[in-house]
N, C-alpha and C positions, 0 to 999 in steps of 0.2 A: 652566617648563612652560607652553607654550600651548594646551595641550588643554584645562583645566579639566576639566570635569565631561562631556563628549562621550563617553566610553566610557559612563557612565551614562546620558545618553540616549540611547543608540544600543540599548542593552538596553530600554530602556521602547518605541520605536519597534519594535523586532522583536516585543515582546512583543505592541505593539496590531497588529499585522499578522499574527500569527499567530491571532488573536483572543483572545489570554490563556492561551491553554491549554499544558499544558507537553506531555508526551508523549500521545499520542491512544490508544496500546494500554490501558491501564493503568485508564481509568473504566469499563471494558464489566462488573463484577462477576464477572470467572467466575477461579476459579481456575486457577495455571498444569496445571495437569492437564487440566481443561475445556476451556481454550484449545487444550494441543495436540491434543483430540480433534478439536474444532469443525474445525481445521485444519487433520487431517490427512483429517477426512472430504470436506471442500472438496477437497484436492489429489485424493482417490479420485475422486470426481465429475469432477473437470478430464479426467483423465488416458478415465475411461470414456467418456465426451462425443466428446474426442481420439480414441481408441478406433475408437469410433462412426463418425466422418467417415472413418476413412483404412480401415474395411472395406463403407464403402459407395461408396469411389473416390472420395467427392469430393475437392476439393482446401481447401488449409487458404487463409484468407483474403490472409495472406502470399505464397502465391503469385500468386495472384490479380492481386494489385496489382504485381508484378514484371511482369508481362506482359504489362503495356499498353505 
């Protein structure tokens, strides 16, 4: 074996580069209930926002930038 111990530092280096942290969902405290409230109230908001823009004509930012 020439590797030695390289898979193991290879996980402590992704570790300090991630900043240590494992999954980032997971410490917010809310329960998965909570969660897909919080989330499903964000995607309403999005969507009415969206809404919003395409009955007042404008155009969405994505176009925009197609067009130069």
């Amino acid at each position: 074996m020439t590797r030695g111990n390289q898979r193991e530092r290879d996980r402590e280096r992704a570790q300090a580069r991630s900043g240590g942290k494992g999954s980032k969902g997971k410490d917010d405290g809310l329960t998965p209930e909570q969660r897909r409230e919080r989330d499903a109230k964000a995607l309403q908001e999005k969507a009415a926002k969206k809404a919003g823009q395409a009955a007042s004509g404008g155009e969405s930012s994505a176009s925009k930038n197609n067009k130069k």
